[in-house]
NUKOL-944735 format. One record per residue (C-alpha): x, y, z. Coordinates in steps of 0.5 Angstrom, whole numbers, plus 500, padded with zeros to 3 digits. Layout:
N
R   xx   yy   zz
R    X    Y    Z
...
This chain:
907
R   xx   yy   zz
R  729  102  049
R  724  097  049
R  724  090  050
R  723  085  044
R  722  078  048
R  714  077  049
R  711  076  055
R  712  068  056
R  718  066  051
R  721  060  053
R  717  058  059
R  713  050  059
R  706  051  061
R  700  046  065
R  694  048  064
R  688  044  069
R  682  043  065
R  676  042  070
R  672  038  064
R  666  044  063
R  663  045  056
R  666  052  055
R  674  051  051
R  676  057  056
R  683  052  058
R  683  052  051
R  683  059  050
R  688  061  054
R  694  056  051
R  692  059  045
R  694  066  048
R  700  064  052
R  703  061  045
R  701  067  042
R  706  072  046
R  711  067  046
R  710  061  051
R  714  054  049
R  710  049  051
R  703  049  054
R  700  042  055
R  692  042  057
R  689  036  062
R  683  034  065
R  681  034  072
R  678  027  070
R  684  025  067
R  687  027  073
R  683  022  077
R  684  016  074
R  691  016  075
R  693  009  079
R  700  013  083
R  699  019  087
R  707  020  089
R  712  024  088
R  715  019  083
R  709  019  080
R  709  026  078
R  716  026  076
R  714  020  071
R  709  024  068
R  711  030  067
R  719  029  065
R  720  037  062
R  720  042  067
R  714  046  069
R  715  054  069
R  707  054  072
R  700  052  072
R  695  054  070
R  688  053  074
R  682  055  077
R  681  050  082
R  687  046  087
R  683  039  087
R  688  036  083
R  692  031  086
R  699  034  085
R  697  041  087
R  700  041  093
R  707  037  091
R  707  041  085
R  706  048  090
R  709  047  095
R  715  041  095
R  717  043  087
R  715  051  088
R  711  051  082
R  707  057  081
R  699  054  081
R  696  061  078
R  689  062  075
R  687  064  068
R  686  071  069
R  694  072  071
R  695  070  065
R  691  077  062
R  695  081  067
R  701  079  065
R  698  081  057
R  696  087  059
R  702  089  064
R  707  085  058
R  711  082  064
R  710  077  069
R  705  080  074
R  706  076  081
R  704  070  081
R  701  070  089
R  696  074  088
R  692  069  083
R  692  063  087
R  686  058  087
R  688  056  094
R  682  058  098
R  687  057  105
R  690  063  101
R  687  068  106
R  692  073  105
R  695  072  098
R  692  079  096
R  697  081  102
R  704  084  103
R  707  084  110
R  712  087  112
R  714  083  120
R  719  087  124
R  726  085  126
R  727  090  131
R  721  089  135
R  721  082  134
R  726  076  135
R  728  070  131
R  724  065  133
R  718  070  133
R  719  072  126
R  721  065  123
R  714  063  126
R  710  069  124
R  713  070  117
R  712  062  116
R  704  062  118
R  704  069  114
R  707  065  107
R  703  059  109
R  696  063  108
R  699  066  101
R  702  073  104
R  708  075  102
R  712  077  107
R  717  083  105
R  724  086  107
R  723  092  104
R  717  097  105
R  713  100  100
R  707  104  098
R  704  097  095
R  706  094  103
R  699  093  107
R  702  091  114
R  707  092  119
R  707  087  124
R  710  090  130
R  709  091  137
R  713  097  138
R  709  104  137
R  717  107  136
R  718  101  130
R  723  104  126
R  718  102  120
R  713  106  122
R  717  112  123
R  720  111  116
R  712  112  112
R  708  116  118
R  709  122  115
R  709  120  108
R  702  122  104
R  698  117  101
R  700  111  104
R  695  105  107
R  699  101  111
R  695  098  116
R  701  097  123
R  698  090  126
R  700  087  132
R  702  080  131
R  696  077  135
R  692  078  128
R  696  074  124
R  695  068  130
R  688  070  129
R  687  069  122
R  691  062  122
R  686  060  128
R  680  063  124
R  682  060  117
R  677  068  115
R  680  074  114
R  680  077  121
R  678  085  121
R  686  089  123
R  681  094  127
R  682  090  134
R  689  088  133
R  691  096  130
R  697  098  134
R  697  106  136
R  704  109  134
R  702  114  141
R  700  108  145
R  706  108  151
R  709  101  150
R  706  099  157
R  699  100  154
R  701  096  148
R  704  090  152
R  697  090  156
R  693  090  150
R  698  085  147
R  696  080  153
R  688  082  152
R  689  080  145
R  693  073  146
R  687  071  151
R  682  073  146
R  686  067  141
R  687  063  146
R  680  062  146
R  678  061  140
R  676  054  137
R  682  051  134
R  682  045  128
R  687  043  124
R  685  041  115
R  690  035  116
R  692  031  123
R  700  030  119
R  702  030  127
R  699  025  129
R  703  020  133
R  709  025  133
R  712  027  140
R  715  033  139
R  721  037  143
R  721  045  143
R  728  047  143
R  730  051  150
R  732  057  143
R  725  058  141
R  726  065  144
R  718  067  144
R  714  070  150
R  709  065  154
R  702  066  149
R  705  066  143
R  709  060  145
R  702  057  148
R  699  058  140
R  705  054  137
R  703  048  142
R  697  049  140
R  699  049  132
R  702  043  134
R  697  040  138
R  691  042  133
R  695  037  128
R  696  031  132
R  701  032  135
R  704  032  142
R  709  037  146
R  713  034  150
R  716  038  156
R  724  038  158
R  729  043  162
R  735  040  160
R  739  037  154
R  739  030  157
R  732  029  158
R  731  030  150
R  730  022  148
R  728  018  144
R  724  013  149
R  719  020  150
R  719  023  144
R  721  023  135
R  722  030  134
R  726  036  135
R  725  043  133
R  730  048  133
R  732  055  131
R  739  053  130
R  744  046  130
R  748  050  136
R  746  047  141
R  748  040  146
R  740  039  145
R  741  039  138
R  747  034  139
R  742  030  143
R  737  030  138
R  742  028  133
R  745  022  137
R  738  020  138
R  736  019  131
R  730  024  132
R  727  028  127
R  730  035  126
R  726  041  124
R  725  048  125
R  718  052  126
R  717  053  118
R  718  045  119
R  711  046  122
R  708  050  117
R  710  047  111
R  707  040  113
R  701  045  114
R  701  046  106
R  702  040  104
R  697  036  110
R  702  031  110
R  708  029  116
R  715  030  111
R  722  029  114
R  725  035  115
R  732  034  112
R  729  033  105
R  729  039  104
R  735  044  105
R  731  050  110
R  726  045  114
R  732  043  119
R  736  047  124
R  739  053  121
R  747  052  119
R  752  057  121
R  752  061  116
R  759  061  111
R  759  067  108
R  761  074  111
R  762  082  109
R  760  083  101
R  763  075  099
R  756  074  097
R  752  080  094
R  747  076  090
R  741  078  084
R  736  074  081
R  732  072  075
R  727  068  072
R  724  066  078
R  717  067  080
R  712  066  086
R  715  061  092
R  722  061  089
R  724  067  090
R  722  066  097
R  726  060  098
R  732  064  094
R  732  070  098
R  732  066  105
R  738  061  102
R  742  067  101
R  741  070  108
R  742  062  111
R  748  063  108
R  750  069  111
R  749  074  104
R  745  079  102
R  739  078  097
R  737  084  091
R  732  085  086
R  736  091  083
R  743  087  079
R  748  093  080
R  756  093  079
R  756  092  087
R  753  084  086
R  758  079  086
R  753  073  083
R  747  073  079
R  742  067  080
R  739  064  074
R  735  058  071
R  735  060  064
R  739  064  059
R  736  068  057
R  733  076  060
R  736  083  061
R  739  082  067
R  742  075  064
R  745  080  058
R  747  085  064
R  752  080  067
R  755  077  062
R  758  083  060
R  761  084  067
R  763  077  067
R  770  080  071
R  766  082  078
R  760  078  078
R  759  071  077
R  752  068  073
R  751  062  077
R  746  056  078
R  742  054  083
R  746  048  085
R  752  052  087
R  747  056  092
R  745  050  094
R  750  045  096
R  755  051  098
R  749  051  104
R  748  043  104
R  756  042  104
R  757  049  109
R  763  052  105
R  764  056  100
R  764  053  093
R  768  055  087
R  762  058  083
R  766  057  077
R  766  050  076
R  763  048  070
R  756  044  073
R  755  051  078
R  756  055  072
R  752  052  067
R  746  055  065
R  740  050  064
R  744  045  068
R  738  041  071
R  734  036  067
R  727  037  068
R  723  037  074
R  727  032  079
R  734  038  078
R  730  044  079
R  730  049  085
R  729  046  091
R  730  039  090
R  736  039  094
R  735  035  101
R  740  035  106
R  742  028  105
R  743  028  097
R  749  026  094
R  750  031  088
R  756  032  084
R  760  029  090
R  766  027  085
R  768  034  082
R  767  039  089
R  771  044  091
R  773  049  095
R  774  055  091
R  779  061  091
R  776  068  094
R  776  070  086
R  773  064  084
R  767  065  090
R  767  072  089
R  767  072  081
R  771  079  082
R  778  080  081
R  778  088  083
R  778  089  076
R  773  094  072
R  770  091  065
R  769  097  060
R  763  095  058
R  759  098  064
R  762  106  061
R  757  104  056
R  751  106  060
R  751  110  068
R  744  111  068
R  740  107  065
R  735  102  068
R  734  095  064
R  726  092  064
R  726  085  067
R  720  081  064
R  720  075  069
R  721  079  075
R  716  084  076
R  712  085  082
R  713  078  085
R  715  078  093
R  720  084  092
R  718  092  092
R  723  095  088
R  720  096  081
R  722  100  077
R  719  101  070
R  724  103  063
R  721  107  059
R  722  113  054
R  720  118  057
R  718  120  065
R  712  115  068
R  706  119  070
R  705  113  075
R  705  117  083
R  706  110  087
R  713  109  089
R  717  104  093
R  721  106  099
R  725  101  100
R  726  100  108
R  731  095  108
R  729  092  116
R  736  088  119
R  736  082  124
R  741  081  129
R  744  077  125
R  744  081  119
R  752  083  117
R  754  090  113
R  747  090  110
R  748  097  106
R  743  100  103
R  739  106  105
R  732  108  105
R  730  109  098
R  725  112  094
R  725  110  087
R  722  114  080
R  715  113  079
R  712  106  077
R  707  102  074
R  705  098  080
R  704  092  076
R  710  093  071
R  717  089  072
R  724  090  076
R  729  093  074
R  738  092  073
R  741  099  075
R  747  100  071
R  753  105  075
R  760  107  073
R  764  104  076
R  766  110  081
R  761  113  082
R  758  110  089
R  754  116  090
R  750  116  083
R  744  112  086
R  744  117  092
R  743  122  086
R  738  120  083
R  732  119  088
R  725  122  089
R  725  125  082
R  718  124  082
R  715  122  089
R  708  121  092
R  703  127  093
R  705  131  100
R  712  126  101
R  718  131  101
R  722  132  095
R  728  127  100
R  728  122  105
R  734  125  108
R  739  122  113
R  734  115  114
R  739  109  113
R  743  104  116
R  748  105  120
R  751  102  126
R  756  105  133
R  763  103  132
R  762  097  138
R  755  095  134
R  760  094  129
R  765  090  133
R  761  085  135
R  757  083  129
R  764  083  126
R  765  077  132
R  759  074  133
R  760  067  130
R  766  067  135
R  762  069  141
R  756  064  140
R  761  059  141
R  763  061  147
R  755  062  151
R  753  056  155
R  749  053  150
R  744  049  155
R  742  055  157
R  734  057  156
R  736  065  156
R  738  068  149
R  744  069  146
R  746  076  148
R  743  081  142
R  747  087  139
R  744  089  134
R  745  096  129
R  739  099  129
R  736  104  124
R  737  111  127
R  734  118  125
R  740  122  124
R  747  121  125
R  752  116  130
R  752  120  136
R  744  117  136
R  746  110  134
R  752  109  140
R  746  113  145
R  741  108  143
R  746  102  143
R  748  105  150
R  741  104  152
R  740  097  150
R  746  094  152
R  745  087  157
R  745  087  164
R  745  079  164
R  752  076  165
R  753  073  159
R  754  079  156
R  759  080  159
R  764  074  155
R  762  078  149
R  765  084  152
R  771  081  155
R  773  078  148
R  773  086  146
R  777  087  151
R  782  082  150
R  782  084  142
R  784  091  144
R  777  093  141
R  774  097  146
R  776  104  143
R  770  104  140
R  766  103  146
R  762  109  149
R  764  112  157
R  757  108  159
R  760  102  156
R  767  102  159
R  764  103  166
R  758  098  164
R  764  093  162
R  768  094  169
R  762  093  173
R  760  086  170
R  767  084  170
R  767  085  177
R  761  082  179
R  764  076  175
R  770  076  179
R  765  076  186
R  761  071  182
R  767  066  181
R  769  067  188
R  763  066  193
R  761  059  188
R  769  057  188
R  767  057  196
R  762  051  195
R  765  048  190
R  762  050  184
R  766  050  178
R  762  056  174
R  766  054  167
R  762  048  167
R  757  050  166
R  750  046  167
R  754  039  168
R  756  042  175
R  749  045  177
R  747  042  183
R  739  044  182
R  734  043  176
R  730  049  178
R  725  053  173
R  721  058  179
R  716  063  179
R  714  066  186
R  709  069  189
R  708  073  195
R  715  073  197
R  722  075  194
R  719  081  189
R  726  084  190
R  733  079  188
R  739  083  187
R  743  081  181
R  749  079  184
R  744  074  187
R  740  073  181
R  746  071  177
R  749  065  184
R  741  062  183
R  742  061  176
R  749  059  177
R  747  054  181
R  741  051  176
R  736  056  179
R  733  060  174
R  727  065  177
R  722  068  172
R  716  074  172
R  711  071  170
R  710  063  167
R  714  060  161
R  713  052  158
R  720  051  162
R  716  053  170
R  716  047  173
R  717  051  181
R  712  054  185
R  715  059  191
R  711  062  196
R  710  062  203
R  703  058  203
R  698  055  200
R  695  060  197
R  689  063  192
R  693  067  187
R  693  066  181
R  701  065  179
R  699  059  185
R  693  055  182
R  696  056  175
R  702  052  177
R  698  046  180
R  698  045  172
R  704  045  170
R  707  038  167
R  710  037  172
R  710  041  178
R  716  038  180
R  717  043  187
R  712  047  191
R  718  051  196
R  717  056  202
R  721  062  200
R  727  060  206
R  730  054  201
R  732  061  196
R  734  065  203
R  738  059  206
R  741  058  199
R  744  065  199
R  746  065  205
R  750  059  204
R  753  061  198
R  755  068  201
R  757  065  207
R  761  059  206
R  764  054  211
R  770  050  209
R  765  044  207
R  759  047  206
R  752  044  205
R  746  045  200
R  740  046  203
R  736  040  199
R  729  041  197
R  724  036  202
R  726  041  207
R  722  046  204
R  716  043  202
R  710  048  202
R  705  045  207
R  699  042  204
R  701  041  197
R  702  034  199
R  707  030  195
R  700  026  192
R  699  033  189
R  706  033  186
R  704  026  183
R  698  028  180
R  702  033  176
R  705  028  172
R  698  025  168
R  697  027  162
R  689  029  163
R  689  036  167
R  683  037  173
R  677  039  170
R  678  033  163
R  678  027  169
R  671  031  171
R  668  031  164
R  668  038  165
R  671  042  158
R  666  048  157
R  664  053  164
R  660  058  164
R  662  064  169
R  659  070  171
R  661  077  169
R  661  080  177
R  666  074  180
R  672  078  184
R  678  078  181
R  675  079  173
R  674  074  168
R  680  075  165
R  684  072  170
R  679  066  173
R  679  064  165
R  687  064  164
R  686  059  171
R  681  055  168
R  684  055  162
R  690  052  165
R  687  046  169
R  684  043  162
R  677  048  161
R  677  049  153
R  672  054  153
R  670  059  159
R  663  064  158
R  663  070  161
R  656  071  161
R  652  077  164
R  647  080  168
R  641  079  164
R  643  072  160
R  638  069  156
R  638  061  155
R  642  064  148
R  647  066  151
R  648  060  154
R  653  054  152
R  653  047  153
R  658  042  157
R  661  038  151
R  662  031  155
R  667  028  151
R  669  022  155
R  662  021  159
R  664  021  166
R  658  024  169
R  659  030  168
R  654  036  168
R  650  038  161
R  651  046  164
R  655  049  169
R  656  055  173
R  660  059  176
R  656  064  181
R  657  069  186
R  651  070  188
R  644  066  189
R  640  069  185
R  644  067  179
R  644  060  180
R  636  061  181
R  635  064  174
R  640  059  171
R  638  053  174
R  631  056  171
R  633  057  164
R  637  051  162
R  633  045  167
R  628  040  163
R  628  033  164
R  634  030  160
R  639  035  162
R  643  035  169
R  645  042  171
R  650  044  176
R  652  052  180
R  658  052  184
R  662  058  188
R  668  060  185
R  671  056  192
R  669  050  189
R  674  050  184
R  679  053  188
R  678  046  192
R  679  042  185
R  685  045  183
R  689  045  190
R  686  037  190
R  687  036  183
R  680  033  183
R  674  036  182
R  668  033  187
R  661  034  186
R  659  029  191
R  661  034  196
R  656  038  197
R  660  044  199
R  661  051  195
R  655  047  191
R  650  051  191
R  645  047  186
R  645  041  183
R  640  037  179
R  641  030  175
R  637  024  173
């Protein structure tokens, strides 16, 4: 069987003419009305030029029908980024449409991008859920897309990274030992490089070692951030400027990468305004808010506040379009809503959508709480589709009784309106519903009123388009596989090609299908298809309807060289308390403190080896020790559902409830409420500590938070408390002396005191107050001087350093502490420097600061430098490391004062 459509039926093209001599645009319109295209328009790049109106009405009034795709060698026309990146049009070279020729279906569109900001197009990406949080996978995924990327949730042999920063990765272990495959394992840090470079950056720094012990990693890790950090910085568009953005306290994401966002933001234009609470967010310091989720007291701030709220693929959609855009334009710019549907309510195929639209289509079904495929099987309760035509199309039609053919508004508005629409309705159901460019996917913002009159709330059958029942029509096949020429290999990896005989193709897809914490009854398995062309389209799977095993059978038929003849025992699966708690996790995120910095308790299915003895032990072991599991726990406890707990569990459960019940008692005794929350907290504390207090029990852990006290390792955006016994030269210390701002310098006696109260509670009991503990010679001048918008070395005209590569302590650290206090560049410089090696001062304010600079240890090096860099309209300067250290415990950097200056020439 064989399809009769050619390639292009029924698609509307726009071809770019660049003005030159040769007819090439010309030639391609003929031949993409040759295999079947509806219209093909051509206009010049003059023509474009001329235009007097550069908006978005402008181009819907220029083009009233709708645009399929673009055909361009060049972006440089005025529309280009509003047709690709706001209406999702997909802006293709010329040689796409000879791929899609010769390959007889539509080849991704992604690959031929004329965008040079496209580092990545020819890249498919698969970013780990299990290694990697929300955030950071919505800000890694985000830039990934941005650079042109694909970023996939299935892995296949055409996948070429795994970003990770777990050597036991699941993905990894999936693909290690099956031959012939190139996928690259990356740490995110080269993604980050990559963005900051604009240049495809080399993966070999950034390669993760499946061997590597984690602890190894994690410092490798670190390494690399500081390398980043360090690299020059500039954005192609400051669409920020004058905008002073809020990061929400749920951007879960560790110190550096949180850093690289500010920087994005800052490189942009844009300012980051700090806060440790929800009332600090206001319109009065700032206008923008950006959150992962609409579940917060900062969110409802911000929303009284009349802010703007988007989320971290806010930031970077801007970034594409170079210019600032209101986040509710758009349905999936802001907060993300609680998702609507649940369990196998939405099951959810596609059709007829090319490049960014199949993106956009697989992140609002997961929005939504469904589940996306590229594969139509008897198990999907909806097929999406923007024409009426395709395979898939005409598969659907005939199970018409259990799966539903719906068009993009149902998707949207379900979303928009957060219920669960009747897909029935006659403006959901009708394909071809939108009229031109102004209706199409993607045009729906949060503030749209569509078909307000005719909404509804649909019955299960009307969601589900299922009735239970069995549609004849699907005995007529159990086996064969239907070609879809509009959907081949573009963003999915489950290609399949239908062919009368077996392909002698060898690349295969292994369909790895990675979950998020989020993620519910995501049942597919690890799945190795028969053997394809790579460039050749998906497929619909037919099944009968009671055979559920059939898929299972069919695997590995034709596998790659070397790879088992099955991939066995790989799949999805979850211990029966992992299940319990995703079955309630809507209700339990209702019940968590939503002030809170911490990350909602994580309970996630994992993907295991081999059997569920093996997932419960794995679950066993990552359960969490912080209190606020413990509501998770109780709410089981009190559904009679902890009969599928594990005996480490049970006994995990009884000594959380008994440190809560401890927990309750000593803070009742000093008048604390803990049901209220941060409403009832006497302190306002983000500390880290240094040379004091390395080991705080659990119990007393969780009293400090309590009490509005929250003590972290190592420093976050939120550390605005310094504790330690002295002034001191460590680097936690000096580093503190920047944040903006330091709003406690405390002796480790005021933690000391406070336990010691709580525990030992009076029957009128009375805090200790913060003045009390004050570190000596941090005077409260110092804490003021925190407070300014410049750091230290800015106020003294010094921006690039020179340091020597012997100085006690490492580079590494002095650069981070340099860094910190407003130092944008620190080079390291060896032994046997050259003049060469050298770099300037870039004195950006003019106050005097030197033209050269240098950290030395030894009077030898002053000497070769001072050598090397004088002539006579050059200032130069050498200073002991001491001299900083005086700077930074001053906040003022003082070259007047001739001590731990070791040489100094100016004119």
């Amino acid at each position: 069987m064989s399809s009769t459509l050619n390639v292009f039926d029924h698609l509307n093209f726009l071809l770019i003419d660049e003005g030159a001599t040769d007819d090439n645009m010309i030639k391609t319109a003929a031949l993409l009305k040759e295999n079947g295209a509806a219209e093909c328009s051509i206009i010049s790049v003059l023509e474009l030029q001329d235009a007097k109106e550069h908006t978005k009405a402008a181009f819907t009034r220029q083009f009233k029908q709708d645009i399929h795709c673009i055909i361009s060698n060049t972006c440089n026309f005025w529309f280009y980024r509003l047709a690709a990146f706001d209406f999702l049009i997909p802006v293709v070279s010329a040689a796409w449409v000879q791929a899609c020729i010769s390959t007889k279906r539509i080849t991704r569109a992604s690959c031929f991008s004329p965008d040079p900001a496209h580092i990545l197009k020819h890249c498919q990406i698969y970013v780990s859920r299990h290694s990697l949080n929300p955030s950071e996978y919505a800000l890694y995924s985000a830039m990934i897309t941005s650079l042109g990327g694909v970023c996939i949730d299935y892995l296949s042999s055409r996948a070429s990274h795994i970003i990770t920063v777990d050597p036991q990765d699941p993905a990894i272990a999936a693909v290690a030992n099956i031959a012939g495959l190139s996928i690259k394992y990356v740490l995110p840090t080269w993604i980050a490089a990559v963005f900051k470079s604009k240049t495809y950056t080399t993966e070999s720094e950034h390669l993760l070692d499946p061997r590597e012990r984690p602890e190894a990693m994690k410092s490798k890790m670190s390494e690399l951030w500081n390398k980043v950090e360090l690299q020059e910085f500039t954005s192609h568009s400051h669409y920020l400027t004058g905008h002073k953005i809020f990061l929400s306290l749920d951007l879960i994401l560790p110190a550096q990468c949180y850093s690289f966002l500010i920087d994005v933001i800052k490189s942009a234009g844009g300012e980051v305004v700090r806060h440790v609470d929800s009332q600090d967010v206001s319109k009065n310091v700032g206008d923008c808010f950006v959150s992962q989720s609409t579940k917060s007291q900062e969110y409802d701030k911000a929303t009284a506040e009349h802010l703007y709220k988007g989320n971290i693929s806010w930031i970077f959609y801007m970034w594409s379009m170079q210019q600032f855009i209101e986040p509710e334009q758009k349905l999936l710019l802001s907060p993300l809503k609680p998702r609507i549907f649940k369990g196998n309510e939405l099951i959810l195929s596609y059709t007829n959508y090319v490049g960014q639209q199949r993106s956009y289509v697989q992140k609002l079904v997961d929005a939504l709480g469904g589940i996306s495929t590229t594969e139509l099987t008897r198990k999907n309760t909806h097929l999406l589709s923007c024409m009426p035509f395709g395979q898939k199309y005409q598969a659907a039609l005939r199970w018409k009784d259990t799966c539903r053919i719906v068009n993009h508004f149902w998707l949207e508005e379900c979303y928009k309106r957060g219920q669960k629409l009747d897909c029935t309705l006659e403006q959901f159901s009708t394909i071809e519903a939108f009229n031109g460019l102004t209706e199409r996917l993607g045009q729906l913002s949060l503030t749209d009123q569509v078909y307000e009159p005719e909404l509804s709330k649909g019955s299960p059958e009307g969601m589900n388009g299922s009735d239970g029942g069995t549609n004849p029509d699907e005995k007529e096949s159990s086996t064969a596989r239907i070609p879809d020429i509009f959907e081949n290999n573009d963003d999915s990896l489950d290609e399949t090609n239908y062919a009368s005989g077996p392909s002698q193709d060898k690349d295969k897809d292994i369909e790895f299908v990675q979950k998020s914490n989020d993620d519910k009854q995501r049942e597919k398995l690890l799945d190795v298809s028969n053997g394809t062309d790579p460039l050749m389209g998906e497929a619909v799977e037919i099944e009968t309807a009671n055979d559920d095993t059939q898929l299972k059978d069919k695997k590995s038929q034709s596998l790659l060289p070397g790879q088992p003849s099955e991939i066995e025992s790989v799949q999805l699966t979850s211990a029966a308390s992992i299940t319990t708690a995703e079955e309630h996790s809507d209700e339990l995120s209702q019940m968590q403190d939503t002030t809170t910095p911490s990350p909602a308790p994580t309970i996630s299915s994992q993907l295991m080896s081999s059997g569920t003895r093996q997932a419960k032990k794995k679950a066993a072991m990552k359960l969490h020790t912080d209190m606020e599991s413990l509501n998770e726990f109780q709410r089981y406890s009190k559904r009679k559902k902890t009969s599928g707990l594990l005996p480490e569990e049970l006994q995990k459960l009884k000594k959380l409830k008994e440190m809560e019940d401890k927990l309750k008692e000593l803070l009742e005794n000093v008048g604390i409420d803990i049901s209220k929350g941060r409403r009832n907290r006497p302190y306002n504390i983000n500390a880290i500590c240094t040379g004091c207090h390395e080991q705080i029990d659990d119990l007393d852990m969780e009293i400090l938070k309590r009490l509005g006290i929250t003590i972290t390792e190592e420093i976050t955006p939120q550390t605005n408390t310094i504790i330690a016994p002295k002034r001191m030269r460590t680097a936690k210390f000096l580093i503190s002396l920047s944040f903006n701002p330091l709003k406690y310098a405390l002796l480790p006696t005021f933690i000391t005191d406070l336990l010691t109260t709580v525990r030992k509670a009076s029957s009128s009991p009375v805090l200790p107050e913060t003045a009390r503990y004050i570190i000596p010679d941090v005077h409260p001048e110092i804490l003021e001087k925190t407070h300014l918008k410049t750091k230290v070395f800015e106020r003294a005209d010094i921006t690039n350093i020179n340091l020597m590569d012997d100085i006690p302590g490492g580079p590494e650290v002095i650069s981070s502490i340099l860094v910190a206090h407003g130092i944008k560049k620190v080079n390291v410089l060896s032994k046997k420097f050259e003049f060469t090696d050298v770099i300037a001062n870039d004195k950006s304010n003019g106050k005097g600061g030197p033209n050269y600079l240098l950290i030395a240890q030894k009077a030898s090096q002053a000497k070769k430098f001072s050598k090397i860099c004088q002539k006579k309209d050059r200032t130069v300067t050498v200073v002991e490391w001491n001299w900083c250290v005086r700077s930074i415990f001053n906040l003022d950097a003082n070259f007047e004062d001739g001590q731990y200056v070791i040489y100094r020439k100016s004119f």
